[in-house]
C-alpha positions as CSV (number, residue, x, y, z in Angstrom):
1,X,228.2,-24.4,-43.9
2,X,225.9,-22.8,-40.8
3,X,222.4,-23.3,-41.4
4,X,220.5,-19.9,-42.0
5,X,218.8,-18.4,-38.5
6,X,214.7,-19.0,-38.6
7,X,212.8,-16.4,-36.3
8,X,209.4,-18.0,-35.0
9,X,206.6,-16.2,-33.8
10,X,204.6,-18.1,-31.0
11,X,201.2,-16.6,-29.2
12,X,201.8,-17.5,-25.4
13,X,199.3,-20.3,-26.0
14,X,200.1,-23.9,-23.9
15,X,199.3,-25.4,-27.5
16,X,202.3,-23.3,-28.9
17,X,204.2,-23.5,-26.1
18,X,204.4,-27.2,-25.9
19,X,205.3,-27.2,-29.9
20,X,208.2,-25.0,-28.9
21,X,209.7,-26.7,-25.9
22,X,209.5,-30.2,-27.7
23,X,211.4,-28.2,-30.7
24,X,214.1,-27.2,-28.1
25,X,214.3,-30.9,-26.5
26,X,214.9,-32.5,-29.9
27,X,217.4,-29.7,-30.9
28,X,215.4,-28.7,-33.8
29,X,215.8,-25.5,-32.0
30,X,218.8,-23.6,-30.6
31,X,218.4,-20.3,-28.3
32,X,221.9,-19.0,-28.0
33,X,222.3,-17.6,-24.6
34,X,224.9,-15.1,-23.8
35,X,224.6,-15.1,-19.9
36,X,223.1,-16.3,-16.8
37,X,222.6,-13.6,-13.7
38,X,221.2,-13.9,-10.6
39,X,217.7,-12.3,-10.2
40,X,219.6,-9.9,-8.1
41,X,221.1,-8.2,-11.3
42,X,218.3,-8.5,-13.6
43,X,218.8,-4.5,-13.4
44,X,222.4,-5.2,-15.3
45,X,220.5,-7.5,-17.5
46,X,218.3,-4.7,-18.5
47,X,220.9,-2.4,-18.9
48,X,222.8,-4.6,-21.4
49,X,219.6,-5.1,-22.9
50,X,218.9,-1.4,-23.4
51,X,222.2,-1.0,-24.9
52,X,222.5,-4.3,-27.0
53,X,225.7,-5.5,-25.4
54,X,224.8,-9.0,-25.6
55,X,224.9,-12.1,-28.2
56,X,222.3,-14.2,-27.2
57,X,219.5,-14.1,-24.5
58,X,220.3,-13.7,-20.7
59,X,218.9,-16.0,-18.4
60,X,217.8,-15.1,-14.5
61,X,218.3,-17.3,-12.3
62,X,216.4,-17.6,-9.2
63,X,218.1,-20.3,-6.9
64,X,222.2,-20.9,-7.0
């Protein structure tokens, strides 16, 4: 049975922050992610944005 999705709220504090990135290394947290684009498209990943074509978050990427 999949576990139920939990929505956090974090204020862009480094306190926070660090509390959600050691979440994420212990796999306590997942962020699905539906692409990766160059920063060259981040236009397109607006787009999809805008339109909600997408299934999880998109990632820029800003070296190969």
């Amino acid at each position: 049975m999949p576990a139920e999705p939990q929505f956090h709220a974090v204020v862009p504090d480094a306190k926070d922050l660090g509390r959600v990135l050691a979440a994420i290394a212990a796999k306590r947290l997942n962020i699905p992610v539906d692409r990766r684009l160059p920063l060259e498209q981040a236009g397109e990943a607006q787009a999809l944005a805008d339109v909600g074509q997408r299934r999880g978050k998109t990632i820029l990427l800003t070296a190969p």
